[in-house]
N, C-alpha and C positions, 0 to 999 in steps of 0.2 A: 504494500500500500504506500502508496505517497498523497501527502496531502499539499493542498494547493491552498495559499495564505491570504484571505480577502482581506481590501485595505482597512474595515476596522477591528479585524482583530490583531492586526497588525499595529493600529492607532491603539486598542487597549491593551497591549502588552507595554507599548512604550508608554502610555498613561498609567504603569500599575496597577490593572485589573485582575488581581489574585487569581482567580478559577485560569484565566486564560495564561494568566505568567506559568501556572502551577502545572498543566496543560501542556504549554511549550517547552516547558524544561524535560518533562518528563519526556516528552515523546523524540526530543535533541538527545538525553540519554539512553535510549532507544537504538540510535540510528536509525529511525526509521523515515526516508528522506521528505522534506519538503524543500515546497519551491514558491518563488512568488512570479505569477502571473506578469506578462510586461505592464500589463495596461493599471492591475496596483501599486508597480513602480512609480509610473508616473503617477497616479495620485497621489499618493505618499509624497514623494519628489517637491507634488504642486502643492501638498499643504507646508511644507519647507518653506517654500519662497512665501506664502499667504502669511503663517505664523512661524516665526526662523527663531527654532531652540537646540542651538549646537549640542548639548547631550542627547536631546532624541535624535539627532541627526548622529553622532560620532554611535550609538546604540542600533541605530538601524543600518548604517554600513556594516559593523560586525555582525548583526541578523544576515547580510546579504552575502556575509561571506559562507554561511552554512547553509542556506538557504539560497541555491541560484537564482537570476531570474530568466525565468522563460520565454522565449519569441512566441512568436503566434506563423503556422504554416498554414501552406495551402489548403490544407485538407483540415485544419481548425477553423477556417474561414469558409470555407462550404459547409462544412457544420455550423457554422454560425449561419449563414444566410439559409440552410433548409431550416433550423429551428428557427430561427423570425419567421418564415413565411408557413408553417404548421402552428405558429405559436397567433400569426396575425389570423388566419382561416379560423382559429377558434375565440377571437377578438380579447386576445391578451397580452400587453404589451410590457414589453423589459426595456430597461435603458440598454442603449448599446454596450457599456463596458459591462456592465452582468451578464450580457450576451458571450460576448469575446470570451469572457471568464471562462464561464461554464463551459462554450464550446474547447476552449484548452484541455478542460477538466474530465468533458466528453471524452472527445482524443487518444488523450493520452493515458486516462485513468485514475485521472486523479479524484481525491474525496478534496468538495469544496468545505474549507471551513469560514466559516462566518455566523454574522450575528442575526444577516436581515435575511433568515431564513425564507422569509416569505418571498423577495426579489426571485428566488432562485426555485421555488417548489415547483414552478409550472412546466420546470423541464422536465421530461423523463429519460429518467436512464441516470439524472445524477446524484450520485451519493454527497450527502450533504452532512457535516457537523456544526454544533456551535458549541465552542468549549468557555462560551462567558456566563453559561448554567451553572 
């Protein structure tokens, strides 16, 4: 299993949110691989630039060292435009980067973990965690 890192459980690890600190550590002593999504890189990144706090930034480069981040391929991108267009037919709508995610997640096999479970339930086929329970 590998798990794939949404940008806020990413944001409440580095905000010290116990269950998901406790959560990450645990599963880092594991080795059991995770990866961050490109397109939570850059969100992450972009809340950098919005609110700039050099310790969660020097904290989240060393996340990213054990944690790669992952591109987005061809064929995560055609899973992402068949899912919008099964996803639009049945009149339910995702932001595009939840899109991107999940089809990465699709793909490759990842378990998404995050908070806004709901963003993500209307896919099928993805396995889904939130470890801020």
């Amino acid at each position: 299993m590998t798990y794939a890192l949404d940008t806020n459980t990413i944001i409440d690890y580095l905000n010290g949110r116990k269950t998901v600190a406790t959560k990450f550590l645990s599963v880092a002593k594991s080795n059991t691989p995770m990866v961050i999504p490109i397109v939570v890189d850059y969100e992450v990144m972009r809340g950098f630039y919005h609110t700039p706090c050099s310790d969660r930034e020097t904290v989240y480069s060393r996340i990213k060292m054990f944690c790669p981040v992952v591109d987005v391929t061809a064929d995560m991108w055609d899973c992402a435009v068949s899912t919008w267009a099964k996803l639009k037919k049945s009149r339910i709508t995702i932001g595009d980067a939840d899109l991107i995610i999940a089809s990465q997640c699709i793909v490759s096999g990842y378990t998404i973990v995050t908070r806004n479970v709901k963003h993500f339930n209307p896919i099928n086929g993805l396995p889904i965690e939130n470890w801020a329970v």
